[in-house]
Every structure is written in structure tokens, then in C-alpha cells.
PDB file of N, CA, C, O and CB in Angstrom:
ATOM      1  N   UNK A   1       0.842  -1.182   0.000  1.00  0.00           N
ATOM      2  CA  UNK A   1       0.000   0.000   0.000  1.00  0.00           C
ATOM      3  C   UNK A   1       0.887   1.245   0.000  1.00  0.00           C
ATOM      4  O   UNK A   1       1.863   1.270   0.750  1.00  0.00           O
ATOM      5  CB  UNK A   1      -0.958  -0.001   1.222  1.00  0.00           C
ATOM      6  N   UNK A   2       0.593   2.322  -0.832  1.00  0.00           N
ATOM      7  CA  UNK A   2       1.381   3.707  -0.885  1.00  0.00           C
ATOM      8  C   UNK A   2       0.995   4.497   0.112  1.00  0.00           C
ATOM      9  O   UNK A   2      -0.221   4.602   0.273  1.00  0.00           O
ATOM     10  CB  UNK A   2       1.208   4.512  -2.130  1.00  0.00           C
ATOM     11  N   UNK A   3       1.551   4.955   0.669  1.00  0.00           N
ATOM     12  CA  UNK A   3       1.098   6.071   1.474  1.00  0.00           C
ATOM     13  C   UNK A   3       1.636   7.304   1.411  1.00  0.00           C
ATOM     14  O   UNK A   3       2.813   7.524   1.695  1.00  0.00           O
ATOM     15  CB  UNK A   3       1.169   5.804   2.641  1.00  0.00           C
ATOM     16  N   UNK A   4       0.873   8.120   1.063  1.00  0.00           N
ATOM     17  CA  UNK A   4       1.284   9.575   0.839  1.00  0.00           C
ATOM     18  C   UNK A   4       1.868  10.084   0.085  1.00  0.00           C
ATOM     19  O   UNK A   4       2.137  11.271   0.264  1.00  0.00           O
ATOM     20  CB  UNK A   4       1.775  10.022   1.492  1.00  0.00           C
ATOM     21  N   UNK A   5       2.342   9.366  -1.155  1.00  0.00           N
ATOM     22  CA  UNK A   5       2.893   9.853  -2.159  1.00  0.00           C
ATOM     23  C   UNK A   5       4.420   9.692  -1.595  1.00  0.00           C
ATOM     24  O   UNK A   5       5.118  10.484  -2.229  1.00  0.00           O
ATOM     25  CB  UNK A   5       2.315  11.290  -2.551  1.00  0.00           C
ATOM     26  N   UNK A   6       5.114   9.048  -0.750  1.00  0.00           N
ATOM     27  CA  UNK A   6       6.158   8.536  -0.253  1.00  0.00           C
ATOM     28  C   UNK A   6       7.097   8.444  -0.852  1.00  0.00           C
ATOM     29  O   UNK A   6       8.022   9.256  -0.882  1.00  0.00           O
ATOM     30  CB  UNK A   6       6.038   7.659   0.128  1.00  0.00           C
ATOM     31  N   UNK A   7       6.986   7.187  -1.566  1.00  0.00           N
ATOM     32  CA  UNK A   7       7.861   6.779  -2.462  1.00  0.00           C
ATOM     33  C   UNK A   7       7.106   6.664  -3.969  1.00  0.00           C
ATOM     34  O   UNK A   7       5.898   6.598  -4.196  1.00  0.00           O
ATOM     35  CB  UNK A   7       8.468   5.446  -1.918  1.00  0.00           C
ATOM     36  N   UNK A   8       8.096   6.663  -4.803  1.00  0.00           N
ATOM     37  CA  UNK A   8       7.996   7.030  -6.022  1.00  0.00           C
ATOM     38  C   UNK A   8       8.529   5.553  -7.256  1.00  0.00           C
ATOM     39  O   UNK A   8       9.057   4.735  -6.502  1.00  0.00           O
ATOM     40  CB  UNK A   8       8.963   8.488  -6.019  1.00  0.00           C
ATOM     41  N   UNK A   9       8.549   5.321  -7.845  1.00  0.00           N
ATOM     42  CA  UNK A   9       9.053   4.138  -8.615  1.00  0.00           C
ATOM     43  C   UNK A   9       9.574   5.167 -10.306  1.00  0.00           C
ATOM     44  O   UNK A   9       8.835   5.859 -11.008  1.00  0.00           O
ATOM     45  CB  UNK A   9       7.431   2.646  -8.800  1.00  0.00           C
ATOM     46  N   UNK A  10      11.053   4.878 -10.480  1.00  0.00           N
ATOM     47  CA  UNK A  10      11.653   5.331 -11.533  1.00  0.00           C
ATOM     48  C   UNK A  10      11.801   3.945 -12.492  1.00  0.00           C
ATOM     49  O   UNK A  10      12.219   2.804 -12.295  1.00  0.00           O
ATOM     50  CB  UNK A  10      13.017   6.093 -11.090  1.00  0.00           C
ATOM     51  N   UNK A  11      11.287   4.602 -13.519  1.00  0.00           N
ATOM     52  CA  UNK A  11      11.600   3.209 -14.915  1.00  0.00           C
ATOM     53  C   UNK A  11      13.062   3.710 -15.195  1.00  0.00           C
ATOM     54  O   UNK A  11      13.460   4.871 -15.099  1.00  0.00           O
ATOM     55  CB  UNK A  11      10.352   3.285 -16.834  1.00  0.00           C
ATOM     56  N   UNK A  12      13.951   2.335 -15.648  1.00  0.00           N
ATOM     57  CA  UNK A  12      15.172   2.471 -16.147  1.00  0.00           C
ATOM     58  C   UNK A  12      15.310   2.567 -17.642  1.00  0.00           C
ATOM     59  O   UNK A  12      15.875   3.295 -18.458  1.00  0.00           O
ATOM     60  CB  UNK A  12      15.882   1.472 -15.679  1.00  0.00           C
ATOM     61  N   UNK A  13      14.386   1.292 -17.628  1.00  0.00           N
ATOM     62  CA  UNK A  13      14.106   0.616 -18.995  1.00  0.00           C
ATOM     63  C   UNK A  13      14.421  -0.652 -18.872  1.00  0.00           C
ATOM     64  O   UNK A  13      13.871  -1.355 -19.720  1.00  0.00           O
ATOM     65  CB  UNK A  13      14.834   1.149 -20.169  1.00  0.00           C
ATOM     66  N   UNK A  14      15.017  -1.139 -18.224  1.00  0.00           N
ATOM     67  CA  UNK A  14      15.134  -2.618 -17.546  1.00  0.00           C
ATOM     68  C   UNK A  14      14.052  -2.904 -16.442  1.00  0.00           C
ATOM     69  O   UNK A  14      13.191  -3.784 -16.441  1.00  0.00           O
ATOM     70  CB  UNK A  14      16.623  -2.800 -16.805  1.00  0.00           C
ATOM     71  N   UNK A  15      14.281  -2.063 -15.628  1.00  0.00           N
ATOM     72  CA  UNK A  15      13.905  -2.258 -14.376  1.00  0.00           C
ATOM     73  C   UNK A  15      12.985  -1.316 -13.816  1.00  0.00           C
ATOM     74  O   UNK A  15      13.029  -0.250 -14.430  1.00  0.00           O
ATOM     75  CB  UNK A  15      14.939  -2.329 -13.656  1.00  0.00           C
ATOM     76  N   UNK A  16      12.050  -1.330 -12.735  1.00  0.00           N
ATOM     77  CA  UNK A  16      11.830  -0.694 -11.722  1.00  0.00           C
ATOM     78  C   UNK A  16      12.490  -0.101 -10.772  1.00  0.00           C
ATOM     79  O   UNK A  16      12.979  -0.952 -10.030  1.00  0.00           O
ATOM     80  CB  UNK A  16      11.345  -1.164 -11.340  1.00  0.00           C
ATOM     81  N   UNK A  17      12.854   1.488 -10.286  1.00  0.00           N
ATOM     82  CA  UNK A  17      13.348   1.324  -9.088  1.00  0.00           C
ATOM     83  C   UNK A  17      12.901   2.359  -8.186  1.00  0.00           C
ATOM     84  O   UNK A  17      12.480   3.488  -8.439  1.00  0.00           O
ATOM     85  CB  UNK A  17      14.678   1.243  -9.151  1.00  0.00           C
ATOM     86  N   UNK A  18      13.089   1.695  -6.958  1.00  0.00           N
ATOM     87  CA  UNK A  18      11.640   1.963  -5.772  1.00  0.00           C
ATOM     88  C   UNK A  18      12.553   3.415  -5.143  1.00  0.00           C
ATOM     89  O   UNK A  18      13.692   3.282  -4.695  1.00  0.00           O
ATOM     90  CB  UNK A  18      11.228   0.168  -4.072  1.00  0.00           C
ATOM     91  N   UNK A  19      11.953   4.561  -5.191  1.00  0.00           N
ATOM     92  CA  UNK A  19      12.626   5.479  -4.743  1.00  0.00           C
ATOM     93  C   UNK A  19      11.691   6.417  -3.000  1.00  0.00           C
ATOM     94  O   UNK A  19      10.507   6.747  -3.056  1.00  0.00           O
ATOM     95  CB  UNK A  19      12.824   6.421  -6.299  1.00  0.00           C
ATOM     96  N   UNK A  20      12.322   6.587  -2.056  1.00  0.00           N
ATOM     97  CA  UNK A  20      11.606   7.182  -1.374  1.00  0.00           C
ATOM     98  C   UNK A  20      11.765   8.994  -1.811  1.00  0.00           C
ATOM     99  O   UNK A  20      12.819   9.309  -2.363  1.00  0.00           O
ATOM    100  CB  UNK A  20      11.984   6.659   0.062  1.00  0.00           C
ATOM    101  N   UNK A  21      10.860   9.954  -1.584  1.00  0.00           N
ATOM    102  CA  UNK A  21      10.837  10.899  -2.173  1.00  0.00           C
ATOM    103  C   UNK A  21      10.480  11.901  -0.804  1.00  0.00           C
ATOM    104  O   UNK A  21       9.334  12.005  -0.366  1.00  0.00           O
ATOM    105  CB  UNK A  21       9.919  10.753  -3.430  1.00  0.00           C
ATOM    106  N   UNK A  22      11.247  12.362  -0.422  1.00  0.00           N
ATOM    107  CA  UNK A  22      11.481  13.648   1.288  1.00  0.00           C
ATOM    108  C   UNK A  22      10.422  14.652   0.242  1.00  0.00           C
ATOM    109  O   UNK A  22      10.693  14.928  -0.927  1.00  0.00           O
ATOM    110  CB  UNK A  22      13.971  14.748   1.894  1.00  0.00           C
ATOM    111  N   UNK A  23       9.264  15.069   0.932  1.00  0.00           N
ATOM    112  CA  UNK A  23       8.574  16.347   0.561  1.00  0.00           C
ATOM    113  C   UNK A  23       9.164  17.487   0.938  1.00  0.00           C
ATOM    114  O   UNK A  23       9.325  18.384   0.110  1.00  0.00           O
ATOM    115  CB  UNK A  23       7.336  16.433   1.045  1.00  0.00           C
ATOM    116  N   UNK A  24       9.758  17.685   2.819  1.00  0.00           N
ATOM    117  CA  UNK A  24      10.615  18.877   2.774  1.00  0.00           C
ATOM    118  C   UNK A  24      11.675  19.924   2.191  1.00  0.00           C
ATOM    119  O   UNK A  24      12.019  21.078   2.449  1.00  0.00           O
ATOM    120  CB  UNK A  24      10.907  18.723   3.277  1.00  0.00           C
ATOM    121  N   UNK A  25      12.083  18.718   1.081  1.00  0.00           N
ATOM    122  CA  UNK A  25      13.307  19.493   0.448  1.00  0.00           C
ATOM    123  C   UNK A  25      12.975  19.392  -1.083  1.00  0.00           C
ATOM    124  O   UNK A  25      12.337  18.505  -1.650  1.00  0.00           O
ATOM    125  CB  UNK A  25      14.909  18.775   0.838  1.00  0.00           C
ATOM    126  N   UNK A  26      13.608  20.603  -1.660  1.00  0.00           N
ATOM    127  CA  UNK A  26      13.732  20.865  -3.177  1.00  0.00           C
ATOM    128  C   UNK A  26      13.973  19.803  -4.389  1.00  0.00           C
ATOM    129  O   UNK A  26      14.983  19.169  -4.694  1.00  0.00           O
ATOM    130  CB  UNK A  26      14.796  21.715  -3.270  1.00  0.00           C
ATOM    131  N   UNK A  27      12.699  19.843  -4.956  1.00  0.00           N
ATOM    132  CA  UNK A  27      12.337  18.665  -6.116  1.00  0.00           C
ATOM    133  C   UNK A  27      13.712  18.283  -6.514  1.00  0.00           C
ATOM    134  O   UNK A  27      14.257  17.189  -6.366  1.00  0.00           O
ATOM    135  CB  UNK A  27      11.373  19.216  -7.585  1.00  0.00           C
ATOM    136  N   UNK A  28      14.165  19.331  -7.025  1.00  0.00           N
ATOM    137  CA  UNK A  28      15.659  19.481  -8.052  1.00  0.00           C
ATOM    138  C   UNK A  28      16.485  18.662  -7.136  1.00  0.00           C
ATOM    139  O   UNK A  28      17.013  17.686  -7.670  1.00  0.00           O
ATOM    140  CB  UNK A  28      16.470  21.301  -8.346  1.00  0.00           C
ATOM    141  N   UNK A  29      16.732  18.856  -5.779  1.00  0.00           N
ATOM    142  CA  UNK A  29      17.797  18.280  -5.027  1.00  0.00           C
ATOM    143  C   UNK A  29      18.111  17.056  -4.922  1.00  0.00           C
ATOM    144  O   UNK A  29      17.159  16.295  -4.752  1.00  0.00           O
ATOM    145  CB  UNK A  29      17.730  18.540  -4.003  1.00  0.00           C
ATOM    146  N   UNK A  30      19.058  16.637  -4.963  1.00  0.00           N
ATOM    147  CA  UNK A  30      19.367  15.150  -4.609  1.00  0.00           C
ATOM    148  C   UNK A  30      19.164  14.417  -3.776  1.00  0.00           C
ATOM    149  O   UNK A  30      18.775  13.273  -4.010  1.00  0.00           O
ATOM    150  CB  UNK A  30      20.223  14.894  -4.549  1.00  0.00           C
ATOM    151  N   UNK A  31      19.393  14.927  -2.449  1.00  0.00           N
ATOM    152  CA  UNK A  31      18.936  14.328  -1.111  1.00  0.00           C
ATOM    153  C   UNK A  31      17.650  14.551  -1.084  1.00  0.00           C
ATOM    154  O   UNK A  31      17.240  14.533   0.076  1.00  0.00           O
ATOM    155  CB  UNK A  31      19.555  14.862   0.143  1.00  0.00           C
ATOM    156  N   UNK A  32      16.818  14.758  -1.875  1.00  0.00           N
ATOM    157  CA  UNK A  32      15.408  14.649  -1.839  1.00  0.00           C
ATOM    158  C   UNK A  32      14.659  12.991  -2.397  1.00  0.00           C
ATOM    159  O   UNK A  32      13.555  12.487  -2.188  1.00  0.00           O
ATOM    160  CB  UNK A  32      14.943  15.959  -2.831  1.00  0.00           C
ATOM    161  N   UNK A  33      15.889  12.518  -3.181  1.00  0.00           N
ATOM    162  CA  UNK A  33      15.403  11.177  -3.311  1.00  0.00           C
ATOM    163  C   UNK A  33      16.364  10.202  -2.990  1.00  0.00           C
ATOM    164  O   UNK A  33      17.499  10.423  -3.413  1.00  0.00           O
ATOM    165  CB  UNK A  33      14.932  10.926  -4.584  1.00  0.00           C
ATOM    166  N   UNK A  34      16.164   9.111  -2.302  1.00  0.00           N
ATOM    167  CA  UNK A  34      16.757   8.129  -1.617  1.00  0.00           C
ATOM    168  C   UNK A  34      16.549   6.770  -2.220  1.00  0.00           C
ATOM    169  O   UNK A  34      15.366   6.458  -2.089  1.00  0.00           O
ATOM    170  CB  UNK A  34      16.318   8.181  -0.314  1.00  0.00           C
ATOM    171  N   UNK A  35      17.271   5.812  -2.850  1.00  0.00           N
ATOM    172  CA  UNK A  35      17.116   4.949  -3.252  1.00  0.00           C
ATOM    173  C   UNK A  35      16.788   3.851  -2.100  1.00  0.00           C
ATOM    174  O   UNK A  35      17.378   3.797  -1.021  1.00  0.00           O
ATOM    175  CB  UNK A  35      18.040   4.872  -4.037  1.00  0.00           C
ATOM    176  N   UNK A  36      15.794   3.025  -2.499  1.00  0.00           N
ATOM    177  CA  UNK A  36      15.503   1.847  -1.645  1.00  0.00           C
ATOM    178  C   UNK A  36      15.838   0.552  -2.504  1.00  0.00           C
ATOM    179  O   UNK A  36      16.645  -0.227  -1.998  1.00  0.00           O
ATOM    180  CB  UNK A  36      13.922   1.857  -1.143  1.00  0.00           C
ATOM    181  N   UNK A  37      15.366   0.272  -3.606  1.00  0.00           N
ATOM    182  CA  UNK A  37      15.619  -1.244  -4.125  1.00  0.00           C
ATOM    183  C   UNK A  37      15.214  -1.183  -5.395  1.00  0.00           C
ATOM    184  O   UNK A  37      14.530  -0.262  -5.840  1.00  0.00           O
ATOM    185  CB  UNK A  37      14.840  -2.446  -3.384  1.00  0.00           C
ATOM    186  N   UNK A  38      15.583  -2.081  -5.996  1.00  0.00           N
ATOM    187  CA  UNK A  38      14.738  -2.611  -7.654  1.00  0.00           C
ATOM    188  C   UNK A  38      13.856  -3.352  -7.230  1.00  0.00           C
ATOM    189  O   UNK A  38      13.754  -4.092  -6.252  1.00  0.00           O
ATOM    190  CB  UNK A  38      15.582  -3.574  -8.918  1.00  0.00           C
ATOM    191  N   UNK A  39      12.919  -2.951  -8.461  1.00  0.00           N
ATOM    192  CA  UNK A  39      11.575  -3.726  -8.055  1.00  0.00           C
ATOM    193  C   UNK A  39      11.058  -4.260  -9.725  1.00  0.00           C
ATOM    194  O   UNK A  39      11.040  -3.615 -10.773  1.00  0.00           O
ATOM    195  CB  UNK A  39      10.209  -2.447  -7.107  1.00  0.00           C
ATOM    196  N   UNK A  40      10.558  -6.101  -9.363  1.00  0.00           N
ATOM    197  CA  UNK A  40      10.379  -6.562 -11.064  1.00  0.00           C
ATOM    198  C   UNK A  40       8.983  -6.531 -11.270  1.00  0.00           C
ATOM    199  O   UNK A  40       8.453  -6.866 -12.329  1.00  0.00           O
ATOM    200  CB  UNK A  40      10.946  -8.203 -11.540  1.00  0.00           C
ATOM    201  N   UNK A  41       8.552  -6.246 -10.555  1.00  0.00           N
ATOM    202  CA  UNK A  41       6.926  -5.776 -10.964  1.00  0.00           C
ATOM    203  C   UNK A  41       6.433  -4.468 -11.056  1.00  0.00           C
ATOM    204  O   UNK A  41       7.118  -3.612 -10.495  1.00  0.00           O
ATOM    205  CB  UNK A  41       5.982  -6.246 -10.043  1.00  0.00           C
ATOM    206  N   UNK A  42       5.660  -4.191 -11.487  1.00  0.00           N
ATOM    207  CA  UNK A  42       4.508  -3.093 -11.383  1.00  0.00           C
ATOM    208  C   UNK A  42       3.549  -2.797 -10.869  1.00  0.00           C
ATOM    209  O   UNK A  42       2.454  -2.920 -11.417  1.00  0.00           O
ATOM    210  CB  UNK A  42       4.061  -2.915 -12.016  1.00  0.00           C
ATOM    211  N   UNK A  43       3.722  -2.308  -9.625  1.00  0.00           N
ATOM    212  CA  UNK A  43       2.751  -1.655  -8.521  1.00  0.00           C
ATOM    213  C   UNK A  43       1.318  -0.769  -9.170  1.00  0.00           C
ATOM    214  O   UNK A  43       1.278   0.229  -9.889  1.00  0.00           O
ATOM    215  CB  UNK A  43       3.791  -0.475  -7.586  1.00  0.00           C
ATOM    216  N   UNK A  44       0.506  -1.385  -8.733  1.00  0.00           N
ATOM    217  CA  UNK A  44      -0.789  -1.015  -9.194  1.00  0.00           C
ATOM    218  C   UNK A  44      -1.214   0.453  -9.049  1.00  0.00           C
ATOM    219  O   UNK A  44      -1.538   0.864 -10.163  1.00  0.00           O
ATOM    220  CB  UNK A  44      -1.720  -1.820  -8.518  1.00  0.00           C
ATOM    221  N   UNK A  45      -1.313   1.211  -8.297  1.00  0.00           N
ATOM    222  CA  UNK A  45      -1.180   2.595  -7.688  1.00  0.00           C
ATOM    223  C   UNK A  45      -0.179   3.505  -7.611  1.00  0.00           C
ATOM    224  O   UNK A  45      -0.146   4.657  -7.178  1.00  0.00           O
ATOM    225  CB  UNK A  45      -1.384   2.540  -6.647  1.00  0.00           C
ATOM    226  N   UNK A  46       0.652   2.775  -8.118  1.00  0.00           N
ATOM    227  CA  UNK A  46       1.666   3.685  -7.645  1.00  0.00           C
ATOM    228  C   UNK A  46       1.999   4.909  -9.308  1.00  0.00           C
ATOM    229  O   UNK A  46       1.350   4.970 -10.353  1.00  0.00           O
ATOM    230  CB  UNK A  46       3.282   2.466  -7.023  1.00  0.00           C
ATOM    231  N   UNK A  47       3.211   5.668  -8.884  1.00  0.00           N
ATOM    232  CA  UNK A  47       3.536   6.847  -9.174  1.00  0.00           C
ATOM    233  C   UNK A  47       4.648   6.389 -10.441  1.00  0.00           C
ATOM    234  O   UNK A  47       5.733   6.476  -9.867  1.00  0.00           O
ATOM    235  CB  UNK A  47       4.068   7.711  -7.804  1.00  0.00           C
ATOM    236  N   UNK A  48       4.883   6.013 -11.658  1.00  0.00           N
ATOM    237  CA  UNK A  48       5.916   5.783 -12.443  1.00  0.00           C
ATOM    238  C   UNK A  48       6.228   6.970 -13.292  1.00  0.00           C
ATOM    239  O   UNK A  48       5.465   7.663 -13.964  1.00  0.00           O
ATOM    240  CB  UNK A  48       5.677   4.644 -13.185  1.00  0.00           C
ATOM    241  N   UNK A  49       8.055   7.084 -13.043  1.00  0.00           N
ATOM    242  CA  UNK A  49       8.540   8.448 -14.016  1.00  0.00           C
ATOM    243  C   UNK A  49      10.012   7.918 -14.818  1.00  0.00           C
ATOM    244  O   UNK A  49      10.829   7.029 -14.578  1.00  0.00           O
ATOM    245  CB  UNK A  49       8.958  10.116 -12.816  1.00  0.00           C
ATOM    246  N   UNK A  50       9.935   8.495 -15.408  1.00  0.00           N
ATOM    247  CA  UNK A  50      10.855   8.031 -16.704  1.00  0.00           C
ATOM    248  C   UNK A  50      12.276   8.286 -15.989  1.00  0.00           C
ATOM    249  O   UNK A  50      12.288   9.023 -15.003  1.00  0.00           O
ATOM    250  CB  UNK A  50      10.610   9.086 -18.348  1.00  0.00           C
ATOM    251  N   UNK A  51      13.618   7.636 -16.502  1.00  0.00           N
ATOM    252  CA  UNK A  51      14.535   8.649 -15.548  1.00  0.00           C
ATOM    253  C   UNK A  51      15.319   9.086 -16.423  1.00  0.00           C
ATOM    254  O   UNK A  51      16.532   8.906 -16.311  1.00  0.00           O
ATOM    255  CB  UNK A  51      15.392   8.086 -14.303  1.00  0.00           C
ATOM    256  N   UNK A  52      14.710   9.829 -17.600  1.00  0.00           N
ATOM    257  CA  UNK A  52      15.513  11.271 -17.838  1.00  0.00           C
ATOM    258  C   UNK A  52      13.942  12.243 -17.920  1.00  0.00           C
ATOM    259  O   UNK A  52      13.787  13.078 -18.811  1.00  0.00           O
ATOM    260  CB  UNK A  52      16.755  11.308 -19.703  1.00  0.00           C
ATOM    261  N   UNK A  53      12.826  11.961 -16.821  1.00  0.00           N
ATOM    262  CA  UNK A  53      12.432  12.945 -16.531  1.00  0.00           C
ATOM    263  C   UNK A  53      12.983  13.921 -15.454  1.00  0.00           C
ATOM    264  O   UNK A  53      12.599  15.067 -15.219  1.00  0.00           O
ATOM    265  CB  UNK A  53      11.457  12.635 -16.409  1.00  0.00           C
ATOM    266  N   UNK A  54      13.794  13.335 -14.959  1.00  0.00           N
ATOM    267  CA  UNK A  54      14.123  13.750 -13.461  1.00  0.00           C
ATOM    268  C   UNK A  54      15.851  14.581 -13.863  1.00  0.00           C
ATOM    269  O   UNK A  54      16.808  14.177 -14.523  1.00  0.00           O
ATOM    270  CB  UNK A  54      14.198  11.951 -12.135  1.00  0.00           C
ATOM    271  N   UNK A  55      15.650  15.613 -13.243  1.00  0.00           N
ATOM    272  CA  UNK A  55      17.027  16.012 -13.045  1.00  0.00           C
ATOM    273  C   UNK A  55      18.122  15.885 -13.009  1.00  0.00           C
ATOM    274  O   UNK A  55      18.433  15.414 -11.915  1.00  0.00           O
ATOM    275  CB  UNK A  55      17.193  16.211 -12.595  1.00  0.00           C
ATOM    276  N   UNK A  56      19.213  16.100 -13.825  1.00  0.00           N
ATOM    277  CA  UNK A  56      20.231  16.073 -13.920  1.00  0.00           C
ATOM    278  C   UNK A  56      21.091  15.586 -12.782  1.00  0.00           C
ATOM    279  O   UNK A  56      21.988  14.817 -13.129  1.00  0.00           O
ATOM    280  CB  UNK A  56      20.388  17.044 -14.315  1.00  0.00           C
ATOM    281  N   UNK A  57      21.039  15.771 -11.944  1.00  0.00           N
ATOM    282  CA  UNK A  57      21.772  15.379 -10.500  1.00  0.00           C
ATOM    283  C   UNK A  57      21.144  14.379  -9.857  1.00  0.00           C
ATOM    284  O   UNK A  57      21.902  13.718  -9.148  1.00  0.00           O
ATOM    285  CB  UNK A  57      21.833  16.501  -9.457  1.00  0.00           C
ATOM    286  N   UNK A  58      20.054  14.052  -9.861  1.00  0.00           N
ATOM    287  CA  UNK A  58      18.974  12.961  -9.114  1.00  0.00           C
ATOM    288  C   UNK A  58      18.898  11.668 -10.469  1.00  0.00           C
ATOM    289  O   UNK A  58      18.137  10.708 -10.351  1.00  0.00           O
ATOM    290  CB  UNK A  58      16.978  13.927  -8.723  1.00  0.00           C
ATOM    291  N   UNK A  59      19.524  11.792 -11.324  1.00  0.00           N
ATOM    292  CA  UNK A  59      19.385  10.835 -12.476  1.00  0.00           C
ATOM    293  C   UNK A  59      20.852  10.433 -12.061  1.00  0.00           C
ATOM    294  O   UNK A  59      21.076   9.295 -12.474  1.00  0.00           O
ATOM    295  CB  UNK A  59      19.014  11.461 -14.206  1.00  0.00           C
ATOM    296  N   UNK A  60      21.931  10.968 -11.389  1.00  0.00           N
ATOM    297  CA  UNK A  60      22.869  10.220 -11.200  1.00  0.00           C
ATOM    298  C   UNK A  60      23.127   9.770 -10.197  1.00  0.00           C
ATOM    299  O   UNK A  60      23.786   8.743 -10.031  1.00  0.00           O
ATOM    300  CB  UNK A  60      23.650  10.560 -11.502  1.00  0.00           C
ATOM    301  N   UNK A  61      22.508  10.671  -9.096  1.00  0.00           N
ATOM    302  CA  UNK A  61      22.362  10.008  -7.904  1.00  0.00           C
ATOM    303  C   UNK A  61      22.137   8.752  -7.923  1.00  0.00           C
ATOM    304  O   UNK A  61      22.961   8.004  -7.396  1.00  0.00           O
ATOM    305  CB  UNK A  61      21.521  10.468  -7.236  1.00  0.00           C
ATOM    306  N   UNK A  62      20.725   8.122  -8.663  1.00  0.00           N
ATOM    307  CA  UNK A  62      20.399   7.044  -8.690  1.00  0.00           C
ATOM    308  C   UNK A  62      21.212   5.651  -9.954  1.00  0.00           C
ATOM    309  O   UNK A  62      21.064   4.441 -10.126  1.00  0.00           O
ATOM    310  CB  UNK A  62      19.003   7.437  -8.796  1.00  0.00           C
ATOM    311  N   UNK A  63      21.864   6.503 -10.427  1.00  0.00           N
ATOM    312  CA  UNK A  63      22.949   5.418 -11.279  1.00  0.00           C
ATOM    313  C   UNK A  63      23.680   4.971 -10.320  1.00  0.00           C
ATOM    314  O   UNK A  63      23.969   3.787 -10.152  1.00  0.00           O
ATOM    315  CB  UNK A  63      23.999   6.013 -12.462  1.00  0.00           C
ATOM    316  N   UNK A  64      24.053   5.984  -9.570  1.00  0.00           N
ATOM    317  CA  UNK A  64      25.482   5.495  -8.817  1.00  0.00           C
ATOM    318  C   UNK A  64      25.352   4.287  -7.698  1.00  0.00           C
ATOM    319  O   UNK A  64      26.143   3.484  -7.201  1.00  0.00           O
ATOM    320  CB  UNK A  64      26.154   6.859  -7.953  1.00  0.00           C
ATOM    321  N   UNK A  65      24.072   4.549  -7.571  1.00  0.00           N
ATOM    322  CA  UNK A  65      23.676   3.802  -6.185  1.00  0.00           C
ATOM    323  C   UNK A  65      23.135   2.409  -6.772  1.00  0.00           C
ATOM    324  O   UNK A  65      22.870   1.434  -6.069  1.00  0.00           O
ATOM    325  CB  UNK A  65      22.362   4.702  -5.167  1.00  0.00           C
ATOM    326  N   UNK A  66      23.034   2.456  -7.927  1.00  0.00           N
ATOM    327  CA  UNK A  66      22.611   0.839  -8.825  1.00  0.00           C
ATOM    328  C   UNK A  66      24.110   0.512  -8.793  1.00  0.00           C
ATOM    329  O   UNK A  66      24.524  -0.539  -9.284  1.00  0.00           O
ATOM    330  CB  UNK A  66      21.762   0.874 -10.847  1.00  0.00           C
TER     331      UNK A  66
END
């Protein structure tokens, strides 16, 4: 179950990956998203974004951490 718009799920193109998403801090920022895991399914409710929708700095954040 999602709660609150929490976490977020980024497509790679391979994969799913399960991102938690801090509301307090600036979209753009990096420490605003926190990687949690890959995920091989598709969550029914949930929130999917491309990842070169996402920012320049938060698109590598999350390379690095794969």
C-alpha cells in the first residue's frame, strides 16, 4: 500500500526502481530522493517516471547507487 505519495518508482528501462521521495526538500535536489531497491513488478497505484524525466543530479544520484 502507498502512502502519501512517499515513495515514487523510476523506470530504467530494464527495471523498476523503488525510490523514497522527502517532501521537505527541493524537487531538483538530490537528497530529496533516496534509493531503496529494484523492483520486477509493477505496482498497481503507484507513481511511475521516466529517468531522464528527473534532473540532472537525481538521475545520477540514482545510477550510482545501482
Amino acid at each position: 500500500m502507498l502512502k502519501h505519495k512517499k515513495y515514487l518508482y523510476v523506470d530504467s528501462g530494464k527495471y523498476l526502481i523503488k525510490v523514497r521521495k522527502l517532501k521537505n526538500k527541493d524537487e531538483n535536489s538530490p537528497d530529496t530522493y533516496i534509493v531503496i531497491s529494484k523492483v520486477v513488478r509493477k505496482p498497481r497505484n503507484a507513481e511511475i517516471k521516466k529517468l531522464d524525466d528527473l534532473p540532472i543530479e537525481v538521475k545520477d544520484k540514482i545510477m550510482k547507487s545501482l
